[in-house]
C-alpha positions in Angstrom: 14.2 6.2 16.1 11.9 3.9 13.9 12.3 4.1 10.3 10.1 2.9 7.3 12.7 1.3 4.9 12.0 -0.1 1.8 14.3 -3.1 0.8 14.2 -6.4 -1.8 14.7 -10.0 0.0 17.0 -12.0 -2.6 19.3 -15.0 -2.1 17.9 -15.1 1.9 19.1 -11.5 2.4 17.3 -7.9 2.7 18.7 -5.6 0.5 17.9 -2.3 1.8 16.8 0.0 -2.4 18.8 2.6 -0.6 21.3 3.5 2.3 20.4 3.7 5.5 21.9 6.5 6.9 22.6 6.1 10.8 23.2 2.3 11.1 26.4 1.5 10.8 28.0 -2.0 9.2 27.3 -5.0 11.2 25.2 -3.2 13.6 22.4 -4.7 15.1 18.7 -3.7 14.4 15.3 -5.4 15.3 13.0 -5.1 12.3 9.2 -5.5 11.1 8.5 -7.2 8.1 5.4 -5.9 6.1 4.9 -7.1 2.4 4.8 -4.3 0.0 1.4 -4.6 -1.9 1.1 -5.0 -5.7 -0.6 -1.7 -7.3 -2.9 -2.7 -9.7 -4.5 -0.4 -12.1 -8.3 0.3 -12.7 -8.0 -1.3 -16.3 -6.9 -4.7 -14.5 -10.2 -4.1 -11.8 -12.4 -3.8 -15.1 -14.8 -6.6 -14.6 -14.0 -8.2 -11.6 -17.0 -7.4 -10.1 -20.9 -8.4 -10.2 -23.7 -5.8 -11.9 -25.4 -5.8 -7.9 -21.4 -4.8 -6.6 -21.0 -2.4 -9.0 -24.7 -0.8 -8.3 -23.9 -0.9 -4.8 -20.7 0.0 -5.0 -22.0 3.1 -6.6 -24.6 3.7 -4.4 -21.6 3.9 -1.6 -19.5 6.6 -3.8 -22.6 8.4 -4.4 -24.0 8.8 -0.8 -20.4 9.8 0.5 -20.2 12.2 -1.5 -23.5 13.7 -0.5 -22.6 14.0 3.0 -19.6 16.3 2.2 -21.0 18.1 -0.8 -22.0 20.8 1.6 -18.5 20.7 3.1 -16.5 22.3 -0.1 
């Protein structure tokens, strides 16, 4: 059964944040290895982007929420 498990690499070793219930010690498992993004706050977005992106940007937002405006 797949699981999503969320774990810290450190000295060359995955270190699982909690147990994993259902493997046992030394048991073998195959595993994927995704790196967890970095959340970054809007404060830290504030001007990272062009007048034109931000227009356009906005333009995006505000014709999205046209189409489902009707919807609620």
């Amino acid at each position: 059964m797949p699981k999503t498990v969320e774990a810290i690499y450190e000295e060359n070793v995955l270190k699982p944040i909690e147990p994993i219930k259902g493997i046992k010690e030394h048991e073998r498992v195959v595993i994927i290895l995704c790196s967890h993004p970095a959340k970054k706050s809007l404060r830290e977005l504030v001007g990272t982007l062009t007048h034109e992106e931000a227009e356009a940007m906005q333009k995006l937002i505000d014709e999205e929420f046209e189409k489902i405006e009707g919807e609620w």
